[in-house]
Backbone as a printed PyTorch tensor [residue, N CA C, xyz], in Angstrom:
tensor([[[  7.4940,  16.2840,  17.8450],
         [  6.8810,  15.8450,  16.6050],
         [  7.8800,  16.0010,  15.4600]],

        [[  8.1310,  14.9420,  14.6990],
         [  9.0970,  15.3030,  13.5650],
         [  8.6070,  16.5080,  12.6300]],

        [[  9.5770,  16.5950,  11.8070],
         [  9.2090,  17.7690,  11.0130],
         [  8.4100,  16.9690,   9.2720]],

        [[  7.7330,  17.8000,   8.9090],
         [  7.1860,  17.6080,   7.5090],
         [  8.1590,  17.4550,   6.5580]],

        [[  7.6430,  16.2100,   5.6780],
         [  8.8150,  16.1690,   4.4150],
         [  7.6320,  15.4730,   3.3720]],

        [[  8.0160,  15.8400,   2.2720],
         [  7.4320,  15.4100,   1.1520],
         [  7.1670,  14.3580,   0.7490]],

        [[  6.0600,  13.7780,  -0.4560],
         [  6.2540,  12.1930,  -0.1030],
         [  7.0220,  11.7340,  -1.2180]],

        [[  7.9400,  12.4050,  -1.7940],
         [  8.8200,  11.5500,  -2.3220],
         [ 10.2520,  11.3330,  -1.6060]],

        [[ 10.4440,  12.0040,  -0.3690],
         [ 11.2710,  11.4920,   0.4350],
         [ 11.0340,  10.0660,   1.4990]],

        [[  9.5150,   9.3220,   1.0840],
         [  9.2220,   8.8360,   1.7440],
         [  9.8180,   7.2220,   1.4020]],

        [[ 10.3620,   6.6840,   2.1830],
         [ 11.1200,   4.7280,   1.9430],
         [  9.8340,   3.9110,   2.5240]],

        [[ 10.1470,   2.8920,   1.3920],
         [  9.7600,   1.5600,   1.8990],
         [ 10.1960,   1.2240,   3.3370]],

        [[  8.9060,   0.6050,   4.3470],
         [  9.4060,  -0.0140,   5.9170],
         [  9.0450,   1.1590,   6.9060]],

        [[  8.7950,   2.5160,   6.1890],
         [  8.2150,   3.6190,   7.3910],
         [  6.7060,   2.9550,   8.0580]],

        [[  6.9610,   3.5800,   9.3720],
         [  5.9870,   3.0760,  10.5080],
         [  4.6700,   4.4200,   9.5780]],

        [[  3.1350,   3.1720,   9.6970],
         [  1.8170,   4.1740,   9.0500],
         [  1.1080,   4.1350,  10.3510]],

        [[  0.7240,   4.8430,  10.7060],
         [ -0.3470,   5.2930,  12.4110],
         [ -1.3900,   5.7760,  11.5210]],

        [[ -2.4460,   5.1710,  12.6150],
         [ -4.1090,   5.4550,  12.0040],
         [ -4.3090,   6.9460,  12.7730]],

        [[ -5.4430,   6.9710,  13.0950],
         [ -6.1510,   8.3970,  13.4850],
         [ -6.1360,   8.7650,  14.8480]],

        [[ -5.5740,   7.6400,  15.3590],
         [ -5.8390,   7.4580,  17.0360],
         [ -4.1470,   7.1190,  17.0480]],

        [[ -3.4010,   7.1070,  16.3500],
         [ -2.1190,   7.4960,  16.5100],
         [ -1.2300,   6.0560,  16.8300]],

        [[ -2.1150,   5.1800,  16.6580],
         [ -1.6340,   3.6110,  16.9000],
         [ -0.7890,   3.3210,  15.5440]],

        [[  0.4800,   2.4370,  15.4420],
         [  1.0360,   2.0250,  14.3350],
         [ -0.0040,   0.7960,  13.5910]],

        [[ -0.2180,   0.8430,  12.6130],
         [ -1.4660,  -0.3710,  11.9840],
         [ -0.3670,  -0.9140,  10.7400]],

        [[  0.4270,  -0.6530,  10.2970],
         [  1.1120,  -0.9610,   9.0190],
         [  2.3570,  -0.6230,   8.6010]],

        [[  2.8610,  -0.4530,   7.5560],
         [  4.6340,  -0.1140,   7.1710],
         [  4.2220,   0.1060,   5.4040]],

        [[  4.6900,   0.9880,   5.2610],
         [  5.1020,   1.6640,   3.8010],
         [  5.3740,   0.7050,   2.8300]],

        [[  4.9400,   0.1630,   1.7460],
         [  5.2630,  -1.0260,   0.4320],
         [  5.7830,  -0.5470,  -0.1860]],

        [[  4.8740,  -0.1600,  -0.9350],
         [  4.8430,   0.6380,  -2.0200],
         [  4.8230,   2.4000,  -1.8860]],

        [[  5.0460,   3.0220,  -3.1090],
         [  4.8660,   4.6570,  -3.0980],
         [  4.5030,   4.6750,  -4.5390]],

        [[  2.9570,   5.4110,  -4.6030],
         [  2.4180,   5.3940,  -5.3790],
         [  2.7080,   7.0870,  -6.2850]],

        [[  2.8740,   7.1780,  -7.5750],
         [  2.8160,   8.5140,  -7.7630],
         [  3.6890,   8.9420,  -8.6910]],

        [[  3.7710,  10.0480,  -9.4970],
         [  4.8120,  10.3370, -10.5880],
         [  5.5280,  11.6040, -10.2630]],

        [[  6.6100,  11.0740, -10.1900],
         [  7.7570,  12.0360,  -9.3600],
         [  8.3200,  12.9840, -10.5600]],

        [[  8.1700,  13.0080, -11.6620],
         [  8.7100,  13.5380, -12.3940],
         [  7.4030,  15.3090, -12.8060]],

        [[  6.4970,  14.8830, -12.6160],
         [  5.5040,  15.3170, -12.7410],
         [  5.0510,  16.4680, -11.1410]],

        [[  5.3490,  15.4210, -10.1710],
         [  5.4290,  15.5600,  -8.6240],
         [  3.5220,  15.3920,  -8.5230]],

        [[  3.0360,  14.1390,  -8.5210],
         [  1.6980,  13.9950,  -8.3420],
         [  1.6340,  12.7460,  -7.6990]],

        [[  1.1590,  13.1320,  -6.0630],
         [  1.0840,  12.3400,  -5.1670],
         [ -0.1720,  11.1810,  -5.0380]],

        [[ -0.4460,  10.0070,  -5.4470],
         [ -1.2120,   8.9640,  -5.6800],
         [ -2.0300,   8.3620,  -4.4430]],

        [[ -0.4790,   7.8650,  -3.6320],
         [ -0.7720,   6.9090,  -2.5600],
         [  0.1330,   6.3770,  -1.9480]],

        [[ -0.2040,   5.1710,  -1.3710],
         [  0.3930,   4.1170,  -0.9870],
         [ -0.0750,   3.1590,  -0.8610]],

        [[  1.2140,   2.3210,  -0.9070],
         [  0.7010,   0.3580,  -0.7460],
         [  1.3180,   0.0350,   0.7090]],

        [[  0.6800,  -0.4370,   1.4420],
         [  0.7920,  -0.3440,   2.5050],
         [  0.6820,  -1.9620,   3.3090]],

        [[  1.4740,  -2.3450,   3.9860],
         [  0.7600,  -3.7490,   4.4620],
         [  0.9710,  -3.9220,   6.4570]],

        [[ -0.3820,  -4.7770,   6.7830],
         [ -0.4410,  -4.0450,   7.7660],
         [ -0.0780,  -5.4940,   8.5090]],

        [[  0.3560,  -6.9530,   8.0210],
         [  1.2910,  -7.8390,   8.5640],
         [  2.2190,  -8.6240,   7.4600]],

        [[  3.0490,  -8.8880,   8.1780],
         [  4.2020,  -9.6900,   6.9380],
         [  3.5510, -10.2210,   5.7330]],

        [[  2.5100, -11.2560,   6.6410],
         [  2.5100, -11.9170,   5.2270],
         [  0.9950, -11.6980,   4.8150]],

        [[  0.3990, -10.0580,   4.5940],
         [ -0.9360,  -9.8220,   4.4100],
         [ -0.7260,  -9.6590,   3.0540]],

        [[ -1.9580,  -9.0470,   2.5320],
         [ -1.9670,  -8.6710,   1.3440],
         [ -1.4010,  -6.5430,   1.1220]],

        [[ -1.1610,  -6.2110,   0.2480],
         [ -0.6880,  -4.8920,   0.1270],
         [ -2.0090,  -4.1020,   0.1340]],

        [[ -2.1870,  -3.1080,   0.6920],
         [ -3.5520,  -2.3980,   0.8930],
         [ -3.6190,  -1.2590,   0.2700]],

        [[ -4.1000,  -0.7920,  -0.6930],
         [ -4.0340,   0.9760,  -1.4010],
         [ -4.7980,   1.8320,  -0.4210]],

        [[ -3.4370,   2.8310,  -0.1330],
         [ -3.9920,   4.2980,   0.7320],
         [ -3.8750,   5.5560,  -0.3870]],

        [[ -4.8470,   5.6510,  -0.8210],
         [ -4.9310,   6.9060,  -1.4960],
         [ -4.6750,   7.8040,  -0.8840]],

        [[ -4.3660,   9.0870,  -1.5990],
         [ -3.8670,  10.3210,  -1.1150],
         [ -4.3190,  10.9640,  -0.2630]],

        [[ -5.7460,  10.8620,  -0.4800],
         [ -6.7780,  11.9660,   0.2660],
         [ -7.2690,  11.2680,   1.8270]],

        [[ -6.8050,   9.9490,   1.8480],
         [ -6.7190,   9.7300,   3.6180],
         [ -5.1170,   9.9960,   4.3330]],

        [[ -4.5690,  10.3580,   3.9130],
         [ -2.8710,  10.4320,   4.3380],
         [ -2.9800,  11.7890,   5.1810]],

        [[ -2.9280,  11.7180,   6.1000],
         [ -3.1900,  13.5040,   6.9740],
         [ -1.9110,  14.0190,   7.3440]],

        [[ -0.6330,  13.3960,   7.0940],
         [  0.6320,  13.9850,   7.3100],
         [  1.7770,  12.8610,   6.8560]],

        [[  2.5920,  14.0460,   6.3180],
         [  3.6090,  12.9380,   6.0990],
         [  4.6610,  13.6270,   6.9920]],

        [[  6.0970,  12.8810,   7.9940],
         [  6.8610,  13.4930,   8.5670],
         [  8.0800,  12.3100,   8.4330]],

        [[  8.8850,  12.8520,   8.6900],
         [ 10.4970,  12.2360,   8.6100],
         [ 10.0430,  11.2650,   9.2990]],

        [[ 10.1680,   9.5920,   8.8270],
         [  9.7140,   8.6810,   9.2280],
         [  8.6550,   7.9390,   9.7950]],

        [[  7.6620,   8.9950,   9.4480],
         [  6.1840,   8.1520,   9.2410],
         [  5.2500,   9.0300,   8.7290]],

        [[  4.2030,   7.7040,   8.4520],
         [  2.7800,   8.4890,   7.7450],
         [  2.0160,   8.3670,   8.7300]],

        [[  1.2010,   9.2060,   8.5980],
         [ -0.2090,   9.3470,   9.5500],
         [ -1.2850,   9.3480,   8.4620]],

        [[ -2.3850,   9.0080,   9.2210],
         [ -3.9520,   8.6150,   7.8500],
         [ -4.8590,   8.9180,   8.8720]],

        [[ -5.9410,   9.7150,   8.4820],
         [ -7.0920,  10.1480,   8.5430],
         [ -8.1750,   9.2800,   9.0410]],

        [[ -7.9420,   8.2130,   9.0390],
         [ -8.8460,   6.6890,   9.4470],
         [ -8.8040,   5.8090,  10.2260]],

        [[ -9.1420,   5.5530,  11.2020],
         [ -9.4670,   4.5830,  12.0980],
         [ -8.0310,   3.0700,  11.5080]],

        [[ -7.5800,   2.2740,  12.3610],
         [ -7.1900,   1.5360,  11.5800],
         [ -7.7600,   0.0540,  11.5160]],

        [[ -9.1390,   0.1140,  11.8500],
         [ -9.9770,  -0.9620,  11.4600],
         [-10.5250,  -0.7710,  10.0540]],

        [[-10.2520,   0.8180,   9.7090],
         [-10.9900,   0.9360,   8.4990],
         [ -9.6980,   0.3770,   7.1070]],

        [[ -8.8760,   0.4740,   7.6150],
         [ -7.7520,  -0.0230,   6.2300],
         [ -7.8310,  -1.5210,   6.0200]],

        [[ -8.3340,  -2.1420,   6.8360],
         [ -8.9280,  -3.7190,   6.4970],
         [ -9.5180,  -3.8440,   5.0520]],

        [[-10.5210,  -2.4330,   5.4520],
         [-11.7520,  -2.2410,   4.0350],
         [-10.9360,  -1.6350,   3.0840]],

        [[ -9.6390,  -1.3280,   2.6370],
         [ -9.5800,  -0.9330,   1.6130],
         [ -8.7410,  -1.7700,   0.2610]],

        [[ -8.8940,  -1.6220,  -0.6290],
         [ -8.9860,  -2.0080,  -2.0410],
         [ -7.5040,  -3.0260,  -1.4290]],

        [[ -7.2790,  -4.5370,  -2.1360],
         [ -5.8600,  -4.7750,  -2.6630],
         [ -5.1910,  -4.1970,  -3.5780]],

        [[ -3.9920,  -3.5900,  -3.5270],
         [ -3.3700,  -2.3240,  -4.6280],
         [ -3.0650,  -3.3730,  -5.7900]],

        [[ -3.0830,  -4.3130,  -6.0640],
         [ -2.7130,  -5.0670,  -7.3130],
         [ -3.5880,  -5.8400,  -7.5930]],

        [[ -4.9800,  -6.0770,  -7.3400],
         [ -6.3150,  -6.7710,  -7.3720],
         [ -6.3820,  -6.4090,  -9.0520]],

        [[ -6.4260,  -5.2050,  -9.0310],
         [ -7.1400,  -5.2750, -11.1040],
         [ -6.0260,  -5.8500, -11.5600]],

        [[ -4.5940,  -5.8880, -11.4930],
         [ -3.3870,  -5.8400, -12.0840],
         [ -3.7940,  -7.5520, -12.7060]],

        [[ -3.6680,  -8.2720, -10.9320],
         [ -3.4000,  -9.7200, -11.3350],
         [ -4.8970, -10.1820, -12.0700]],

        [[ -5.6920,  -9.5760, -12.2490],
         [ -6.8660,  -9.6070, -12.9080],
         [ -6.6550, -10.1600, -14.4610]],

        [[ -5.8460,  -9.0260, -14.7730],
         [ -5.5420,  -8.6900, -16.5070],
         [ -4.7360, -10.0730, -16.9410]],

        [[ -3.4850, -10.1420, -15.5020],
         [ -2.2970, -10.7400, -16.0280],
         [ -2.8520, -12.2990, -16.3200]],

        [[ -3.8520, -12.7050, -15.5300],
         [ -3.9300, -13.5350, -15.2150],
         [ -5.5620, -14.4880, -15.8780]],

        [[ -5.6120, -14.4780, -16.9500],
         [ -6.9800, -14.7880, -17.3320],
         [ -7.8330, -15.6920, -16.9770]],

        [[ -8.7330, -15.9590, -17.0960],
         [ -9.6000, -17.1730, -16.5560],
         [ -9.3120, -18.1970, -17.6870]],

        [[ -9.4010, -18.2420, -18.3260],
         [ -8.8460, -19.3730, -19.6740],
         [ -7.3360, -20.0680, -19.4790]],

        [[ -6.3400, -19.5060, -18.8380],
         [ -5.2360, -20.0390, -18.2300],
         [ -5.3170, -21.5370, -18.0240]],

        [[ -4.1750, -22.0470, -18.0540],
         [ -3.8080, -23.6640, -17.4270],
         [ -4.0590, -23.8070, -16.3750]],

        [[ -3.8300, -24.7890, -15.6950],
         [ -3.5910, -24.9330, -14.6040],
         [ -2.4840, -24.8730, -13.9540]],

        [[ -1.6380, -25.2420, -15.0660],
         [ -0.1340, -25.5310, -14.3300],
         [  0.6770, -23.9130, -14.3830]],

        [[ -0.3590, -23.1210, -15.2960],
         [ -0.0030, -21.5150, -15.3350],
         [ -0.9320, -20.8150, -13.9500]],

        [[ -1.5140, -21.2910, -13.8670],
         [ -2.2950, -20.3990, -11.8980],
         [ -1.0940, -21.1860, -11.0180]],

        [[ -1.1010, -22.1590, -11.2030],
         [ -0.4650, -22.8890, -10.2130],
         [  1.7140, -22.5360,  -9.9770]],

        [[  1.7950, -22.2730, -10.9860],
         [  2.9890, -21.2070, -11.0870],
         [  2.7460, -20.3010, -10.3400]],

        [[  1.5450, -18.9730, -10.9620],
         [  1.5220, -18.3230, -10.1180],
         [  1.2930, -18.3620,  -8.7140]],

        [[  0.6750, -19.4720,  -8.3210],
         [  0.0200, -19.6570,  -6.8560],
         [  1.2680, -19.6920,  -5.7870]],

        [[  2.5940, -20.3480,  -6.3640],
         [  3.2820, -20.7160,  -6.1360],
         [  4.5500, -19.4640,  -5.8090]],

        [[  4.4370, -18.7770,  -6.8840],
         [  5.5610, -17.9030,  -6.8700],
         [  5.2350, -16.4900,  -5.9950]],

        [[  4.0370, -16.3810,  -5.5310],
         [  3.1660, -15.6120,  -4.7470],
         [  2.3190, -14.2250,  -5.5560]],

        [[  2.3540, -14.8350,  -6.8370],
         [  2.0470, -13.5480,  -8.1050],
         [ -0.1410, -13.4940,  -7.4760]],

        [[ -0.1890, -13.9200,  -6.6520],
         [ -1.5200, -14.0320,  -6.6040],
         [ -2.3050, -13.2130,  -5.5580]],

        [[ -1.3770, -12.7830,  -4.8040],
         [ -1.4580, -11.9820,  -3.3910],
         [ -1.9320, -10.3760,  -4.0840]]])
């Protein structure tokens, strides 16, 4: 078993295993303020071209030199939040153009 390391040693592309120890995903994002040292999450995606999935802190059951492990089934990370869902919310108003969604649709700001 690797050894424990912190999660700000943790890179983008690490292998994420669900509860049953199966690989379901790869590391996106790293959520959290390092300066502070307050561990958030992760953005996580569980195929190339899916959407990014938020793993909060409190399902993460280990972190070790090259992978995460999570507390959850990995049918259950299907169900969880898109990590940039409120973001493109704000950025993106309903009053917009068309030819301004359609930029975004385009440039993949919509995922």
């Amino acid at each position: 078993m690797p050894d424990p390391v912190a999660w700000k040693v943790v890179e983008k592309g690490w292998p994420v295993y669900d509860s049953d120890g199966k690989q379901i995903a790869t590391v996106h994002e790293i959520a959290g303020d390092t300066e502070h040292d307050i561990f958030d999450g992760f953005g996580v995606k569980t195929s190339a071209h899916g959407h990014v999935k938020y793993v909060p802190a409190e399902i993460v059951a280990s972190i070790a030199v090259g992978e995460v492990r999570l507390s959850i089934a990995g049918d259950a990370v299907a169900q969880l939040e898109d990590l940039h869902a409120e973001i493109e919310e704000q950025i993106l108003p309903e009053k917009s153009r068309w030819y301004q969604r359609l930029a975004w649709w385009t440039t993949g700001r919509n995922r």
